[in-house]
N, CA and C of each residue as an Amber inpcrd file, in Angstrom:
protein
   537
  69.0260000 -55.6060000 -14.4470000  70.1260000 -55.9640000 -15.3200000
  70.5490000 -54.7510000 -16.1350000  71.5590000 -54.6770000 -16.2240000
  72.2930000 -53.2930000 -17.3670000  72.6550000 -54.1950000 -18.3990000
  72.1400000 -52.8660000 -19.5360000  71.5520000 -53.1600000 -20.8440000
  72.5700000 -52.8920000 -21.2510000  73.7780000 -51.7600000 -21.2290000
  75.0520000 -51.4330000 -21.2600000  75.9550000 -52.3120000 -21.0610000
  76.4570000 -53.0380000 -22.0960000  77.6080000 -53.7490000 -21.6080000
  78.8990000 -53.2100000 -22.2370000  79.9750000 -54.1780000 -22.2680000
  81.3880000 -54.1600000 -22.0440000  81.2100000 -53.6680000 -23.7020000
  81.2580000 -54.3380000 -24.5500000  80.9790000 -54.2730000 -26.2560000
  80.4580000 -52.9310000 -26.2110000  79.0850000 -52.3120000 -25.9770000
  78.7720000 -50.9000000 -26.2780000  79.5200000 -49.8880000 -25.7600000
  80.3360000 -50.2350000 -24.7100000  81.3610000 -49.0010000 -23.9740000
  82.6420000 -49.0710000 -25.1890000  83.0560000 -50.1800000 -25.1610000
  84.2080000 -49.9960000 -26.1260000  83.8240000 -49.6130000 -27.8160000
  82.4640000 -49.9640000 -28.3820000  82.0940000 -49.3590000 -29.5400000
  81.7240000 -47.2360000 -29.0780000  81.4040000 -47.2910000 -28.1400000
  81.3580000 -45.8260000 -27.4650000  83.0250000 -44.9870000 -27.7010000
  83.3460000 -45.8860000 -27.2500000  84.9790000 -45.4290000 -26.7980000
  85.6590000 -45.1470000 -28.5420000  85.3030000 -46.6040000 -29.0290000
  86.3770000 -45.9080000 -30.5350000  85.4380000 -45.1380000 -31.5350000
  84.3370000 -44.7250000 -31.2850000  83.5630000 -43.7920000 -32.0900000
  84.1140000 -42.5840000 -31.8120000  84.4090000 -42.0080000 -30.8590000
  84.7710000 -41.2060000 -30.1250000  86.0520000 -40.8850000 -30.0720000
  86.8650000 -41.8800000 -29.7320000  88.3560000 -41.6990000 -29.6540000
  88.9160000 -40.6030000 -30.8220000  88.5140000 -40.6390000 -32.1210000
  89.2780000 -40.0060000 -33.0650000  89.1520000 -38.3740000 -32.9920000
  88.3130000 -37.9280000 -32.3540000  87.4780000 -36.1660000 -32.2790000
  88.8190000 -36.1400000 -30.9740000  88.3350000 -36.5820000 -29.9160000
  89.5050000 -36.5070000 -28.7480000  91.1940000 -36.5490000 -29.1350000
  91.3700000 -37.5260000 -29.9160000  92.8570000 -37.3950000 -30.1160000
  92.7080000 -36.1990000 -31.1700000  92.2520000 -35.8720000 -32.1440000
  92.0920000 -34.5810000 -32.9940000  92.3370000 -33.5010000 -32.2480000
  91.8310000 -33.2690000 -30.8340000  91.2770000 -32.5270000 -30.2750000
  92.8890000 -32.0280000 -29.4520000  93.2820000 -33.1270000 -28.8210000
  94.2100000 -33.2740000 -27.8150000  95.9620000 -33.3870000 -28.6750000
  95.9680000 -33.8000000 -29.9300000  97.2030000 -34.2020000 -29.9010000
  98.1510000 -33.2060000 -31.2370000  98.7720000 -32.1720000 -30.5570000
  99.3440000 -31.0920000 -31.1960000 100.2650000 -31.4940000 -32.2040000
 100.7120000 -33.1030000 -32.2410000 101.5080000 -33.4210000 -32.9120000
 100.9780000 -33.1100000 -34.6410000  99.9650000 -33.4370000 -34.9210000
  99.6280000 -33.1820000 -36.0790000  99.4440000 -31.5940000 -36.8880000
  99.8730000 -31.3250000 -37.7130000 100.5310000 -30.0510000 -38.5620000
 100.0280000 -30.1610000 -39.8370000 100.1140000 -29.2760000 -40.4440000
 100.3140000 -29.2410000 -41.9080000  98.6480000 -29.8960000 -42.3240000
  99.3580000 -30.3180000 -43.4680000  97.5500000 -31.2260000 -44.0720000
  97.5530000 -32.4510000 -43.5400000  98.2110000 -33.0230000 -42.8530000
  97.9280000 -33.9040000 -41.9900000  96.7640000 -33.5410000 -41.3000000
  97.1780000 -32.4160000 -40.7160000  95.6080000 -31.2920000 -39.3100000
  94.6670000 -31.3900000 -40.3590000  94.6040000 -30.6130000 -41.1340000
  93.5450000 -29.6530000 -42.1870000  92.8270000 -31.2810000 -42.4980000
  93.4010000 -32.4370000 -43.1960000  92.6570000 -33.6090000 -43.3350000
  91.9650000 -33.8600000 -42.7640000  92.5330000 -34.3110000 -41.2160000
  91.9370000 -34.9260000 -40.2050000  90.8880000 -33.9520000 -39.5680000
  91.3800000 -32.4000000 -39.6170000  89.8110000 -31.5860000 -39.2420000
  88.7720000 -31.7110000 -40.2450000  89.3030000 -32.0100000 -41.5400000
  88.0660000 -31.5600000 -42.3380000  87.4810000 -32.6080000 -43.1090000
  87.4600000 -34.0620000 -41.9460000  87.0740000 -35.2670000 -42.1020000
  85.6650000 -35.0610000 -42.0520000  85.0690000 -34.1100000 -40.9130000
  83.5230000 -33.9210000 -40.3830000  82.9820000 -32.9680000 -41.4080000
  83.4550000 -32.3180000 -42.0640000  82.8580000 -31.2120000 -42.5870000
  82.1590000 -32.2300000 -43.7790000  80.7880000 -31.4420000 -44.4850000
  80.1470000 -31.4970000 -45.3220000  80.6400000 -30.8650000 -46.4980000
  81.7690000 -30.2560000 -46.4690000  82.3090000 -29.6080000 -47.3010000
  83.4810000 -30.1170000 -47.7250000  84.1660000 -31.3990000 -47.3390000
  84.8660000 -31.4820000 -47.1380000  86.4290000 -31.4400000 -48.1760000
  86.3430000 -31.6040000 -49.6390000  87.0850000 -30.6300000 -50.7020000
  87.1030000 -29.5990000 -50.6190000  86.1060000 -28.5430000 -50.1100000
  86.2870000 -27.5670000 -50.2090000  86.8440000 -26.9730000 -49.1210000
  86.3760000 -27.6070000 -47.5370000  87.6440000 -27.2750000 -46.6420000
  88.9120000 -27.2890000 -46.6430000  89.3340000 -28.3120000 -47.2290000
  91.2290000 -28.5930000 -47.7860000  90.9870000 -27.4540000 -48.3540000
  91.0390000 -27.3320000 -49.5730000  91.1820000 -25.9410000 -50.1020000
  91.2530000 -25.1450000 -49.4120000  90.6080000 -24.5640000 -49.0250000
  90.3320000 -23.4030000 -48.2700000  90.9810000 -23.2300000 -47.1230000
  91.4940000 -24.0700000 -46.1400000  92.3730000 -23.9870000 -45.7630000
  93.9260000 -24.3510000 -45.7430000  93.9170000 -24.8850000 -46.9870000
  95.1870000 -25.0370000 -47.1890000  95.7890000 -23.8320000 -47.8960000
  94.9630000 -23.2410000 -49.1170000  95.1150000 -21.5810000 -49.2960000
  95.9500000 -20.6490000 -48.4600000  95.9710000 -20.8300000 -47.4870000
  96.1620000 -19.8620000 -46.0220000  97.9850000 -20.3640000 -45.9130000
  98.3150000 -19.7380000 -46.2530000 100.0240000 -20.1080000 -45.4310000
 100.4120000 -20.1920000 -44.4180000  99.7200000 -19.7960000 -43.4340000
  99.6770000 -20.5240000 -41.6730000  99.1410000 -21.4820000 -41.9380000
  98.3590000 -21.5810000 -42.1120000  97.7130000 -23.5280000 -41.7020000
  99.2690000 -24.4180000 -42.1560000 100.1790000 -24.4830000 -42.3080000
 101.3010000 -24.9240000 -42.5670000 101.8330000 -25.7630000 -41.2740000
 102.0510000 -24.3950000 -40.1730000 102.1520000 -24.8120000 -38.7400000
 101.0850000 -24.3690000 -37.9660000  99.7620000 -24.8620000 -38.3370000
  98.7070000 -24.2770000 -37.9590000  98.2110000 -25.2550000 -36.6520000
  97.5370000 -24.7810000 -35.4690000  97.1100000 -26.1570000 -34.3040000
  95.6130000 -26.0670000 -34.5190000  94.7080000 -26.7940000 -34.4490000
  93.2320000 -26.6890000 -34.4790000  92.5330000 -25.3030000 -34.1460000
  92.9010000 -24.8220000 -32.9790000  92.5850000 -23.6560000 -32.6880000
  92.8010000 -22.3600000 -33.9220000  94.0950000 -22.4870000 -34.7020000
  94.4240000 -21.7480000 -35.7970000  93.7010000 -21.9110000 -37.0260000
  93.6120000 -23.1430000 -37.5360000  91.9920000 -23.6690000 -38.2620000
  91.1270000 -22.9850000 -38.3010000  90.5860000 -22.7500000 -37.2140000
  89.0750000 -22.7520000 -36.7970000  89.3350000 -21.3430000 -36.9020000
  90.3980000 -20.1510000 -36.8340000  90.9800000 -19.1620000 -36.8880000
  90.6000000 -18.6760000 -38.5200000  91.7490000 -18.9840000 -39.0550000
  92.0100000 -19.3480000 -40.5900000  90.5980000 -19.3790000 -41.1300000
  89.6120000 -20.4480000 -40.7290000  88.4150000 -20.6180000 -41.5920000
  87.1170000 -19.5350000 -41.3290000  87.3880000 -18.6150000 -39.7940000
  86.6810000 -17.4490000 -39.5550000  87.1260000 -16.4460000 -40.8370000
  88.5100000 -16.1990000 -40.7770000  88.9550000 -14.8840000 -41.5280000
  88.5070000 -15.3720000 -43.1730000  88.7580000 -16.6550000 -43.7910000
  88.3300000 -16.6460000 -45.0130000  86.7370000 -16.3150000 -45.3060000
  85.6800000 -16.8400000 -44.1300000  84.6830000 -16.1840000 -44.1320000
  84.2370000 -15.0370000 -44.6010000  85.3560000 -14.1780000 -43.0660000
  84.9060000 -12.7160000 -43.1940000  85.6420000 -11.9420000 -44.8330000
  86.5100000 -12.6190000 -45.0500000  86.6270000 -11.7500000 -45.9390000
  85.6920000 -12.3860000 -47.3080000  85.1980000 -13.3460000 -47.2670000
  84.1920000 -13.5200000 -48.2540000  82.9730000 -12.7870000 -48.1900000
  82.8070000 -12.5320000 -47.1470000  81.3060000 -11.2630000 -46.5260000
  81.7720000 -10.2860000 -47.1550000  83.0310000  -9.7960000 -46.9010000
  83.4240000  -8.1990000 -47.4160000  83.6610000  -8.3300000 -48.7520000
  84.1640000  -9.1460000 -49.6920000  83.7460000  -9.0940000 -50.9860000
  82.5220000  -9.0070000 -51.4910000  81.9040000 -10.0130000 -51.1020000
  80.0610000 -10.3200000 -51.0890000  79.2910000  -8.7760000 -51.0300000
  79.7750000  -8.3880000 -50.4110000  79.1020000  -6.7140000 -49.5000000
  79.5230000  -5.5080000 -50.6210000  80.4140000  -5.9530000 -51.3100000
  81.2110000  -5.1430000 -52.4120000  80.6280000  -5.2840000 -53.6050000
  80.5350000  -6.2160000 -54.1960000  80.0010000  -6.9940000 -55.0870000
  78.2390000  -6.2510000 -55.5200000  77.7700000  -6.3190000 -53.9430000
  76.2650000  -5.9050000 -53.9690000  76.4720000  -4.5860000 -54.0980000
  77.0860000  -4.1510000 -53.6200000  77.2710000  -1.7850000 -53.6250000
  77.6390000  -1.6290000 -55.0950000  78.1210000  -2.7170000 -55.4140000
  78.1630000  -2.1350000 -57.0880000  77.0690000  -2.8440000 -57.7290000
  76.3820000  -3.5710000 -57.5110000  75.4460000  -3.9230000 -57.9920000
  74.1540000  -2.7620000 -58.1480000  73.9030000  -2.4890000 -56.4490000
  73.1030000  -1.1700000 -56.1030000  73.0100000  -0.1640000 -57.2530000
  74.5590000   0.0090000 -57.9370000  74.8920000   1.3010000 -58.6230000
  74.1970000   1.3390000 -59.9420000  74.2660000   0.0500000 -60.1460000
  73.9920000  -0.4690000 -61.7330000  72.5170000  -0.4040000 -61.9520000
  72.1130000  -0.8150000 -61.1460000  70.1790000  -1.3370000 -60.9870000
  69.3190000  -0.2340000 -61.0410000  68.5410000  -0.0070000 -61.7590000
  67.2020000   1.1870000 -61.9640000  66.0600000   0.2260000 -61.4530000
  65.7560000  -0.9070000 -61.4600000  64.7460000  -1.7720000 -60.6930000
  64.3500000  -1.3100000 -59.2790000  63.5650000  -0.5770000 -58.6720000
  63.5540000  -0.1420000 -57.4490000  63.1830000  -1.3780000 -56.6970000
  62.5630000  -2.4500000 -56.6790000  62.5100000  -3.4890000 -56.1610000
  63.5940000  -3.9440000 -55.9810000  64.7220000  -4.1120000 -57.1000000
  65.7970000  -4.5990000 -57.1640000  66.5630000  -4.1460000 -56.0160000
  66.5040000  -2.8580000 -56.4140000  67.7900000  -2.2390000 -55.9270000
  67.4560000  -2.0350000 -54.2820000  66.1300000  -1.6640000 -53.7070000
  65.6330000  -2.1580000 -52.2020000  66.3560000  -3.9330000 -52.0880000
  65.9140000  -4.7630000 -52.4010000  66.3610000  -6.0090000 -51.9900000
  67.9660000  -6.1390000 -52.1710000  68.4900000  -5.7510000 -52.5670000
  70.4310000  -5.2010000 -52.8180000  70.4040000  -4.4090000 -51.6040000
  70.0560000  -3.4460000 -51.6210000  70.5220000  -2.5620000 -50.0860000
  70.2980000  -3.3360000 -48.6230000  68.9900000  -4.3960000 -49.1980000
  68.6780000  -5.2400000 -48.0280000  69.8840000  -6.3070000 -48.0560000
  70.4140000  -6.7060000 -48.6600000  71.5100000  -7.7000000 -48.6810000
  73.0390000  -6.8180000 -48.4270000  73.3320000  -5.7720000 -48.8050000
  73.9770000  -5.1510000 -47.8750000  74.0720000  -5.2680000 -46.3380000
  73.4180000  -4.5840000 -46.1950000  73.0100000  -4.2370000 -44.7170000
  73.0960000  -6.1870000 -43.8740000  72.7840000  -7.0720000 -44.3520000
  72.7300000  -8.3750000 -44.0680000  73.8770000  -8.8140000 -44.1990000
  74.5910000  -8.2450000 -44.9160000  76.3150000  -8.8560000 -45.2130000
  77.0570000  -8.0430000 -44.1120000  76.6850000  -6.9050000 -44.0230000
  77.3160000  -6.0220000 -43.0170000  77.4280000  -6.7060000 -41.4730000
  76.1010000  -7.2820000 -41.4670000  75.9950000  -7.9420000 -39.9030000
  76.4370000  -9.0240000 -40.0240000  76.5380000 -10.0520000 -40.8970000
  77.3260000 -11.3700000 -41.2500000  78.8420000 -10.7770000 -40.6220000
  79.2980000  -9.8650000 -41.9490000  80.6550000  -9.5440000 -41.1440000
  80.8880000  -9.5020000 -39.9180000  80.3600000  -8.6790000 -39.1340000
  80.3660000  -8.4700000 -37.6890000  79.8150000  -9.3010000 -36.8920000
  79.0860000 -10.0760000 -36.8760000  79.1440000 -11.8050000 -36.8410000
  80.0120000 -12.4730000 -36.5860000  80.8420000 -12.4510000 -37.7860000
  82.0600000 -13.2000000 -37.9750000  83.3130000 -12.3330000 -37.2400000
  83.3730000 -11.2950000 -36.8820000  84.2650000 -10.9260000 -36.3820000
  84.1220000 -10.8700000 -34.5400000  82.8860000 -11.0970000 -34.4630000
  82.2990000 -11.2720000 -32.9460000  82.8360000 -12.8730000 -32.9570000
  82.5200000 -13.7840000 -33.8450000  83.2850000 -14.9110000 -34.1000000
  84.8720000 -15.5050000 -33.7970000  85.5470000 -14.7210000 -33.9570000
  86.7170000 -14.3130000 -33.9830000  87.2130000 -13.7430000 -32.9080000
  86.5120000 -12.9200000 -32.0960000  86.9480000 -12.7540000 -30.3130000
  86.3110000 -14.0150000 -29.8050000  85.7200000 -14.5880000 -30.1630000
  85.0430000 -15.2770000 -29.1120000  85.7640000 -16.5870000 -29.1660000
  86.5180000 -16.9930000 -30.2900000  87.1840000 -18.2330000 -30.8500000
  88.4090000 -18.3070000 -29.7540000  89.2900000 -16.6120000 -29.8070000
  90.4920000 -16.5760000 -28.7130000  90.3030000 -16.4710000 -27.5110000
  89.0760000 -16.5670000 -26.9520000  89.0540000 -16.5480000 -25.6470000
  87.9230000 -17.9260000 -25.2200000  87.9730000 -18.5920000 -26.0570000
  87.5790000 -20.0710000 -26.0650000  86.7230000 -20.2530000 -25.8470000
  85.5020000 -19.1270000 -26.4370000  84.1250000 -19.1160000 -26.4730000
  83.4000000 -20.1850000 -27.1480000  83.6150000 -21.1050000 -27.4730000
  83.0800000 -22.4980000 -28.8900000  81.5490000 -21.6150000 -29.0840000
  80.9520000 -21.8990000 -27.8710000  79.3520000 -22.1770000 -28.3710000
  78.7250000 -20.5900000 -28.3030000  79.8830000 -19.6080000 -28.0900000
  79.2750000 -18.3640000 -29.0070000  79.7480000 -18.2010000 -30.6260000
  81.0270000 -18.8190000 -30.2570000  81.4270000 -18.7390000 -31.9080000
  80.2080000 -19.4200000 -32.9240000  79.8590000 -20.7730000 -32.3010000
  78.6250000 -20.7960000 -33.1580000  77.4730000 -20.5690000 -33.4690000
  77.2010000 -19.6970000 -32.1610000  76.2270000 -18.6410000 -32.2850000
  76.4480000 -17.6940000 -33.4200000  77.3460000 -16.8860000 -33.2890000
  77.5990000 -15.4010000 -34.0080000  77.7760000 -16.2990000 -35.5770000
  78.3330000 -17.9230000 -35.9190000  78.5640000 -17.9420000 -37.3620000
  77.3360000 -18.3390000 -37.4280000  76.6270000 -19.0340000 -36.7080000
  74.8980000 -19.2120000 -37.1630000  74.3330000 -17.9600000 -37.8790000
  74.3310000 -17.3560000 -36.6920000  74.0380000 -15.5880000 -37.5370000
  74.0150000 -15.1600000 -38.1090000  75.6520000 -15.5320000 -38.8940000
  75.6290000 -14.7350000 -40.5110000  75.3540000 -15.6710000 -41.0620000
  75.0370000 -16.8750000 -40.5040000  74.4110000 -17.5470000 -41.9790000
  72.8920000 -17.5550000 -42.3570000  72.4390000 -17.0850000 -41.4880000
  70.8990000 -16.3670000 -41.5030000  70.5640000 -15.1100000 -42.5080000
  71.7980000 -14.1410000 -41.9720000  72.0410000 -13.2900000 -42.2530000
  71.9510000 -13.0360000 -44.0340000  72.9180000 -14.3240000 -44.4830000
  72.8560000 -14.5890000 -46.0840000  71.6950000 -14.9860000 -46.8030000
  71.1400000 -16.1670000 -45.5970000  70.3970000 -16.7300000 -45.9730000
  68.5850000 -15.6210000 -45.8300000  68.9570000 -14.1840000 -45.4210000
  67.6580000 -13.3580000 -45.3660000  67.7520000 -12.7520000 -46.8540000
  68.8310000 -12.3990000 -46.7990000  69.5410000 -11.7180000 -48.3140000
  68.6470000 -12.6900000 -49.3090000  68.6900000 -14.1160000 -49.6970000
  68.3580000 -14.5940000 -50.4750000  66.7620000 -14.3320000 -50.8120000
  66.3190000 -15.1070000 -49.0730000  64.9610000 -14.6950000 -49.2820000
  63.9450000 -13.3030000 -49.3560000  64.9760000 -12.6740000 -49.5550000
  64.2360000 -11.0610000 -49.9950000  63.7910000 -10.9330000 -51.3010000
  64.4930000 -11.4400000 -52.2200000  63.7920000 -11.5040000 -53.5060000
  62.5980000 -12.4310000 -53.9020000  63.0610000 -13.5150000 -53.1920000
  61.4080000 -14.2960000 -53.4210000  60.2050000 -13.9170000 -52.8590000
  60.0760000 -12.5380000 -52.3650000  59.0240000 -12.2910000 -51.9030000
  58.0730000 -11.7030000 -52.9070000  58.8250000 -11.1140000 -54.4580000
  57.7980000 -11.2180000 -55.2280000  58.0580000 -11.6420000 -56.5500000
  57.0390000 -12.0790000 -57.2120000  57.1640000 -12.9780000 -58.7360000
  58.0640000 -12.2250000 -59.2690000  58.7630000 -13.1530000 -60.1640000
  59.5570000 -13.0440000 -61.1700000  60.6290000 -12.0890000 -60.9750000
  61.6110000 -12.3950000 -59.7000000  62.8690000 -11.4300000 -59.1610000
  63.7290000 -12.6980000 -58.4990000  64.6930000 -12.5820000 -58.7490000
  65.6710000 -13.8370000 -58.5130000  67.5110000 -13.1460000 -57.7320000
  67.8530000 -13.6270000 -56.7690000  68.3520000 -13.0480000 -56.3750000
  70.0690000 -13.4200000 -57.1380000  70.7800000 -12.3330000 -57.4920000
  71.5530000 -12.2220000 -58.6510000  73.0920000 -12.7450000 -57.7500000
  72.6130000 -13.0470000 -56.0330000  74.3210000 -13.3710000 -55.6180000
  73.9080000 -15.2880000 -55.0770000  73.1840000 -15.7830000 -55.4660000
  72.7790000 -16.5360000 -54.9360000  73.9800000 -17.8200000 -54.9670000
  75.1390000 -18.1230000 -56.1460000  76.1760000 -18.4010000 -55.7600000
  76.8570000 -18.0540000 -54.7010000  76.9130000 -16.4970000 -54.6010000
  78.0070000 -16.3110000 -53.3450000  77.2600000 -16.0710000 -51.9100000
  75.6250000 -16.1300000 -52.0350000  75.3140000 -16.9980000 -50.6520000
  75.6680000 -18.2020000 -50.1650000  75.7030000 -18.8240000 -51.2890000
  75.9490000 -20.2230000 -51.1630000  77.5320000 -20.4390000 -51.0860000
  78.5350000 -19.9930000 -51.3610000  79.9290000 -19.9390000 -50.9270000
  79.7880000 -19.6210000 -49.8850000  79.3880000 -18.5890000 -49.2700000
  79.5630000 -17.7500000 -48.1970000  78.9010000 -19.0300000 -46.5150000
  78.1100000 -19.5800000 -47.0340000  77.3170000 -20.2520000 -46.3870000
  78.4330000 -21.9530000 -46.0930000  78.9310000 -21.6890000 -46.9350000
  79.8140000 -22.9740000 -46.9040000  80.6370000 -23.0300000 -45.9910000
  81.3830000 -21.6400000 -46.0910000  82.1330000 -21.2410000 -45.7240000
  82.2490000 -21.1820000 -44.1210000  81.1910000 -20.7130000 -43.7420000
  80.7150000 -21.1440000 -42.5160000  80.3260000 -21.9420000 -41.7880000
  79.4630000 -22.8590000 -42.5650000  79.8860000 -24.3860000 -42.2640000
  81.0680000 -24.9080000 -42.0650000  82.4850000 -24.8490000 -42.7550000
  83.5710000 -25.3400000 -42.3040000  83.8880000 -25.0160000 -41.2470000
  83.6730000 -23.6440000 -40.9010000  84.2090000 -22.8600000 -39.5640000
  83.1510000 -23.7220000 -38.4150000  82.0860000 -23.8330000 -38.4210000
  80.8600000 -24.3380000 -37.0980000  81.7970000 -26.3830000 -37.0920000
  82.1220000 -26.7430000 -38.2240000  82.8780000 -28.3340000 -38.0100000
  83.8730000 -28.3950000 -37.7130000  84.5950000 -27.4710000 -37.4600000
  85.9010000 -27.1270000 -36.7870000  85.7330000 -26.5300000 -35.5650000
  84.5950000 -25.4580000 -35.0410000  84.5410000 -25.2800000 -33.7380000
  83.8210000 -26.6860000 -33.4350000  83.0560000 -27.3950000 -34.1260000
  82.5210000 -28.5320000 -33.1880000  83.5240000 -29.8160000 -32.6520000
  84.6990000 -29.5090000 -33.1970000  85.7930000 -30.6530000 -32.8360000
  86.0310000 -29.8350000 -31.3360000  85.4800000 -28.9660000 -30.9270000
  86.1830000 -28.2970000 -29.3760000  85.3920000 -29.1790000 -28.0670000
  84.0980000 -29.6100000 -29.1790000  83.0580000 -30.1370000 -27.5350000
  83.8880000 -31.1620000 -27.0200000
């Protein structure tokens, strides 16, 4: 006997249906799109924002999204990366200032991450794109844990890991509307 019936195919079917028409139907624009993409996200106030920010997402198609939410990334890495080189400058803490150069160098590869992200998005790579944004979110997330490696040192960007990290999350719930 099949355990599968008529009821679980059609509860299958409209669980589903809404990612597929998301997926498939170009008609949707504007924050109409940006809504309906950034229904899945965990972020999901802060995805509107963030992509509504962007003046393409206006006539933006999913693919442009998922575009849009790479570049706000990367350029949050390259602030992030800025942020720390002047930090570097300031710091006489040699512990300090080792775990700063180490978060450099970690933002550096985030970037390039995200920009490996970004070829791989236009040539309809999905499941490297979420490879390479996994990456930099490691990447942030090494930055952090460099300072807890010894007492009483706290890492001074730990907000803008945590933006940065978000940030990337929106981008991995927007490539996941591609499966």
């Amino acid at each position: 006997m099949n355990t599968f019936s008529i009821p679980h195919f059609v509860l299958l079917v409209i669980t589903f249906m809404p990612l597929q028409i998301l997926c498939k139907d170009q008609s949707l624009k504007g924050i109409d799109l940006i809504t309906k993409t950034c229904e899945n996200s965990r972020f999901r106030t802060l995805c509107i924002a963030a992509l509504t920010s962007d003046s393409e997402s206006k006539s933006a198609n999913l693919q442009d999204l998922a575009k849009i939410s790479l570049k706000l990334a990367l350029s949050n890495a390259s602030e992030t990366n800025h942020y720390i080189s002047e930090l570097v400058g300031k710091t006489k803490d040699a512990y300090m200032q080792q775990c700063l150069q180490d978060c450099s160098k970690n933002y550096k590869q985030a970037a390039e991450q995200i920009k490996d992200s970004m070829k791989a998005l236009s040539s309809k790579g999905f499941e490297k794109v979420k490879t390479w944004v996994n990456g930099a979110m490691s990447n942030a997330e090494s930055c952090q844990d460099g300072f807890h490696k010894k007492k009483g040192y706290k890492c001074p960007i730990s907000p803008m890991n945590k933006f940065f990290s978000q940030l990337c999350s929106i981008s991995l719930s927007i490539t996941n509307l591609f499966d």
